[in-house]
LUMROKE-419489 format. One record per residue (C-alpha): x, y, z. Coordinates in steps of 0.25 Angstrom, whole numbers, plus 5000, padded with zeros to 4 digits. Example, Ala and Ser with C-alpha at 12.3 -4.5 7.8 and 13.67 -1.06 7.14 Angstrom:
// residues 2
NODE:u:v:w
NODE:5049:4982:5031 $
NODE:5055:4996:5029 $
//
This chain:
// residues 239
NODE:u:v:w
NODE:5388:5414:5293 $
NODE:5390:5403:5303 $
NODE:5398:5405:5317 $
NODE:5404:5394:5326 $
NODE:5396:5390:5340 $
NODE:5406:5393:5350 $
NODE:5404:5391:5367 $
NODE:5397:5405:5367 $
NODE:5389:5405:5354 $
NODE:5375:5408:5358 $
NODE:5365:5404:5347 $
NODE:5349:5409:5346 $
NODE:5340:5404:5355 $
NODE:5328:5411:5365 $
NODE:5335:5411:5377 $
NODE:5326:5417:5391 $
NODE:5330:5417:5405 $
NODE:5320:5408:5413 $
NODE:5319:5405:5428 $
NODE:5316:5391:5434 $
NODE:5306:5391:5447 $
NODE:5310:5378:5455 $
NODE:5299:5370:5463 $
NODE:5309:5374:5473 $
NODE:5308:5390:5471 $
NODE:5320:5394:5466 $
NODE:5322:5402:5452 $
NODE:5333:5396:5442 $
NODE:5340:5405:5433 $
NODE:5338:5398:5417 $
NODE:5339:5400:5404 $
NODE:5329:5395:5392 $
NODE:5336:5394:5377 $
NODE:5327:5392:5365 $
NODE:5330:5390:5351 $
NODE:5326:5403:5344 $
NODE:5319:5398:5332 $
NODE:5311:5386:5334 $
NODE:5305:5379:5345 $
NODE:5313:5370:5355 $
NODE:5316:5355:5351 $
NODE:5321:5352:5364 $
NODE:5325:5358:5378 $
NODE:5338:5356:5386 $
NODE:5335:5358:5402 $
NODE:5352:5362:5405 $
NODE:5356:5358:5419 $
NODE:5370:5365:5421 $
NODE:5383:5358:5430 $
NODE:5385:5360:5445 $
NODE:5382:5374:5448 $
NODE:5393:5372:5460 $
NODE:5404:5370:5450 $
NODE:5400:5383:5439 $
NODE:5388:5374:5433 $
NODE:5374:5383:5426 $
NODE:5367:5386:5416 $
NODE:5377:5393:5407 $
NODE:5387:5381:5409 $
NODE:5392:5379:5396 $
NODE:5385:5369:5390 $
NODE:5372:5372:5394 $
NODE:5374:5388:5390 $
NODE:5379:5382:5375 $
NODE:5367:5375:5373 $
NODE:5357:5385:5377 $
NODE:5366:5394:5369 $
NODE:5366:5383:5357 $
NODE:5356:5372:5357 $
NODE:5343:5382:5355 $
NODE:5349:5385:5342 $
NODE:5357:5371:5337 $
NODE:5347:5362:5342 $
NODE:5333:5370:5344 $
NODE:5335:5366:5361 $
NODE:5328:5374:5372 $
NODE:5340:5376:5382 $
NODE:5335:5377:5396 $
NODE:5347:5381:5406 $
NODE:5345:5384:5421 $
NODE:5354:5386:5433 $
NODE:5351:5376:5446 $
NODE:5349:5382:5457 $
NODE:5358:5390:5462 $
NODE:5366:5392:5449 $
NODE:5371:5405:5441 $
NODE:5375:5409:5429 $
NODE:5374:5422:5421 $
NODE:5359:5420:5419 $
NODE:5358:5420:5436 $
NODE:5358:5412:5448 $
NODE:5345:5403:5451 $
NODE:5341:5401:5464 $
NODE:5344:5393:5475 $
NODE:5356:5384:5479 $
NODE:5363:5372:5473 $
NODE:5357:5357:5477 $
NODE:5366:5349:5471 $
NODE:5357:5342:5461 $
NODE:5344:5341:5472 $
NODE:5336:5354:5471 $
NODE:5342:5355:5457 $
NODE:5332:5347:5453 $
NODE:5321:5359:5455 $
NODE:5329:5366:5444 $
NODE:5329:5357:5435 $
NODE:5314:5354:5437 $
NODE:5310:5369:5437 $
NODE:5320:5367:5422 $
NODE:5310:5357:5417 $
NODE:5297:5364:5423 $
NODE:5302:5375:5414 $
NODE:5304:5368:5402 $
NODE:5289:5364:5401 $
NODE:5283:5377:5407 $
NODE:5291:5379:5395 $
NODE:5285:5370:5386 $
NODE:5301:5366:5381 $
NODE:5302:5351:5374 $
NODE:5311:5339:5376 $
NODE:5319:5343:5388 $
NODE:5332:5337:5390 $
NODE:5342:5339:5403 $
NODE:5355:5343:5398 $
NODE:5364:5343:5410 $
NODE:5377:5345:5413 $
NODE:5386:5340:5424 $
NODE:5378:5343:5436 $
NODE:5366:5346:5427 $
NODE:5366:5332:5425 $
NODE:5365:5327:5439 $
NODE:5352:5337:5439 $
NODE:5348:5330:5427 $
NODE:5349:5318:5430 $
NODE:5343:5319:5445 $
NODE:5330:5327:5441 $
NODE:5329:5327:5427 $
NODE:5320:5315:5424 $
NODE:5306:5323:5420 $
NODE:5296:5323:5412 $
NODE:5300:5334:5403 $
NODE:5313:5329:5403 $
NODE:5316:5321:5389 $
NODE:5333:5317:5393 $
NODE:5344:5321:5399 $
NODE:5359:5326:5392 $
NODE:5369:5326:5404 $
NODE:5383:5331:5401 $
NODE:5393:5329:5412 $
NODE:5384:5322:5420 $
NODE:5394:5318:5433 $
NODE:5381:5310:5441 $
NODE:5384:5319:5454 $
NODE:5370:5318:5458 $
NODE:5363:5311:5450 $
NODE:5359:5298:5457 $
NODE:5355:5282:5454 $
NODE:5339:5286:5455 $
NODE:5343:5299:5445 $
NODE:5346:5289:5436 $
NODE:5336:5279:5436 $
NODE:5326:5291:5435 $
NODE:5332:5294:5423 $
NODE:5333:5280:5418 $
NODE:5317:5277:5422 $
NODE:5315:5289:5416 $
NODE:5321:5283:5401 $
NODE:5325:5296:5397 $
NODE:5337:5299:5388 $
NODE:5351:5304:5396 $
NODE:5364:5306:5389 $
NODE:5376:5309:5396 $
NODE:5388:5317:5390 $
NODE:5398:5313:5399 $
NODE:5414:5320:5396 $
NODE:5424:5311:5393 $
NODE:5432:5317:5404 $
NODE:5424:5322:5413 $
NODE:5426:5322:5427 $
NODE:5415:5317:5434 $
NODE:5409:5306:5426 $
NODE:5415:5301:5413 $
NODE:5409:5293:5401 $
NODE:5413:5279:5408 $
NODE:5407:5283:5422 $
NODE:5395:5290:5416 $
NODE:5390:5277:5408 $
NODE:5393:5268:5421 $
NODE:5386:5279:5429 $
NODE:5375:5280:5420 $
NODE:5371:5267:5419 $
NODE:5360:5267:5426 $
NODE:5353:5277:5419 $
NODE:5350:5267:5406 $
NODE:5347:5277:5397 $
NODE:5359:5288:5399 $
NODE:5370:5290:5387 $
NODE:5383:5294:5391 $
NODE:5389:5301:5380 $
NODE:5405:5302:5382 $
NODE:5411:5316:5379 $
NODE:5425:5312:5374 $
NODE:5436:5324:5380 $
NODE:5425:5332:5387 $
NODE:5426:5336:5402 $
NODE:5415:5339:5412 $
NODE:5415:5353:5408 $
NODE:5414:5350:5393 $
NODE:5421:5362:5390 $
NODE:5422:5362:5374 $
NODE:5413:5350:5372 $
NODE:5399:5359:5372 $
NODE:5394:5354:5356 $
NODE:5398:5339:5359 $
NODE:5388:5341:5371 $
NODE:5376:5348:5364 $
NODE:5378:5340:5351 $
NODE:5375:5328:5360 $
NODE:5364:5335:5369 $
NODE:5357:5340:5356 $
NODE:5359:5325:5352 $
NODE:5353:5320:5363 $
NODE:5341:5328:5364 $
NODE:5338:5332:5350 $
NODE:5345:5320:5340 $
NODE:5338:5327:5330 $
NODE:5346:5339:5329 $
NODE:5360:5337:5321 $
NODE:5372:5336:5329 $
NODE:5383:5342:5332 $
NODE:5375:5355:5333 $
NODE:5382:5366:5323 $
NODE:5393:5372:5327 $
NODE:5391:5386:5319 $
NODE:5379:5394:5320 $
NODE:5375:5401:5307 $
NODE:5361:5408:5312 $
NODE:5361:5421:5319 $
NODE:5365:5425:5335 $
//
């Protein structure tokens, strides 16, 4: 017997605590998700929205993939909080930078996923996560960037042409009404970052409250095309 995935459905998959050493000495609090029953096809490196305004790892649609994409798509889900950051698993170290020594977590998060030995990573970031993202992210390990909500606070004109020297694939999901960057502005924004996708989101808000399966179909889209979407909305196996 099948039951629906709602916002709080948690699905099977190895989940551990882990703790993220930055070459700057502080320890970040994270999580690692694993599918339960096969190896990883891909990894998601989740960067969370401003930690100023309530943003962190368990923002809801980074919680809902680690809770759902280990299962649905055979994703290894790694979530962490920035510096500075809390949430029910605890409060990493240090103090926020807006976006500047951020780029030492998201570093110690990559290190990580290859001490690790984890496959095609891809950034999945979300408002602020995106600034980060799109500021630090260019890295070897790094296969492409999904960034939601992405509102360019941060990010700068070199950010960009690191990404597009780098060739490597961005899509931006951008709400129709959202209210820092909308569809129109992002493509003009974007432009000179040749590769980027913007995506529109039609009636979603910043927050994407209600819009978390349009998101992760088009993440799992993204960074495994091979897996069928949209993902299933009933879960049939065990809890």
């Amino acid at each position: 017997m099948s039951t629906p995935i709602g916002p709080n459905t948690v699905l099977p998959a190895v989940r551990e605590p882990v703790s993220l050493r930055t070459e700057d000495g502080l320890t970040l609090v994270g999580e690692l998700a694993l599918p339960a029953d096969r190896p990883p096809r891909a990894t998601l490196v989740c960067l969370h929205p401003l930690p100023t305004h309530g943003g962190m790892m368990d923002s809801h649609l980074l919680r809902k993939a680690a809770w759902r994409l280990p299962a649905l798509a055979g994703f290894a889900v790694l979530r962490f909080n920035t510096r500075g950051t809390a949430s029910a698993a605890g409060r990493s170290e240090g103090e926020f930078e807006a976006a500047a020594g951020e780029g030492h977590d998201l570093a110690a998060a990559l290190a990580f996923t290859q001490d690790r030995g984890l496959p095609e990573v891809w950034l999945f970031g979300w408002s602020f996560g995106t600034d980060l993202a799109l500021l630090h992210g260019v890295h070897p390990a790094v296969r492409g960037a999904v960034l939601v909500a992405p509102p360019l606070r941060w990010s700068t004109p070199a950010a960009l042409a690191r990404w597009t020297a780098s060739g490597l694939p961005v899509t931006c999901l951008v709400p129709e009404l959202d209210d820092h960057l909308r569809p129109a502005q992002a493509r003009a924004r974007f432009a000179p970052l040749a590769q980027a996708r913007v995506v529109a989101l039609p009636g979603a808000k910043h927050l994407l409250v209600g819009q978390a399966d349009v998101v992760l179909d088009q993440l799992v889209g993204v960074v495994a095309p091979e897996v069928p979407t949209p993902l299933p909305r009933q879960w049939a196996g065990s809890r």
